[in-house]
C-alpha positions, 0 to 999 in steps of 0.5 A: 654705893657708900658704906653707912657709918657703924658705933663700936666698942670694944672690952678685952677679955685676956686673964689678968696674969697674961695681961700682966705679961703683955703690959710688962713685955709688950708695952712701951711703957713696960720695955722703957720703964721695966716696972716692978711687979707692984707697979704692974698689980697697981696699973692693972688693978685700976682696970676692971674687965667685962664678961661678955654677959655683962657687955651684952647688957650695955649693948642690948641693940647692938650685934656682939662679935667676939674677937680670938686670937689662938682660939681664946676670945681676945675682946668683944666688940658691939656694933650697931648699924645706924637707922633710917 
C-alpha cells in the first residue's frame, strides 16, 4: 500500500542565546567567517521565532508534534493528512 503524501512545517524553539551559540559553532558560515557577536545579534534579530500557541493557530487543522532534543522542545512540526 502506498503512503499518502502529508504538508509540514516546522519552527525551531531553542532561546535566542543558544542559537547564538549553535549559529557561531555549528554553522558554516560561523566556522568560516567567525562573526563577530554583533554580526550574530544582527543575523538573529531578523528572525522571529514562534511559541507553540501561536504556531497552533497557523495550523488549526493540522496535528502539531513537538520536536526534543535532551528533553527541551527543539521545534515544532504540523502535519496535516491529505483528503479524499
Amino acid at each position: 500500500m502506498a503512503t499518502l503524501p502529508a504538508t509540514a512545517q516546522a519552527s525551531h524553539a531553542f532561546p535566542q542565546r543558544v542559537q547564538k551559540k549553535l549559529l557561531r559553532y555549528f554553522s558554516l558560515w560561523g566556522w568560516l567567517a567567525r562573526p563577530s557577536p554583533d554580526a550574530l545579534d544582527a543575523s538573529l534579530a531578523e528572525l522571529r521565532l514562534l511559541r507553540s500557541r501561536e504556531f497552533k493557530r497557523l495550523f488549526p487543522d493540522s496535528q502539531i508534534k513537538i520536536e526534543r532534543l535532551f528533553g527541551l522542545p527543539k521545534s515544532y512540526v504540523a502535519f496535516k493528512l491529505p483528503t479524499y
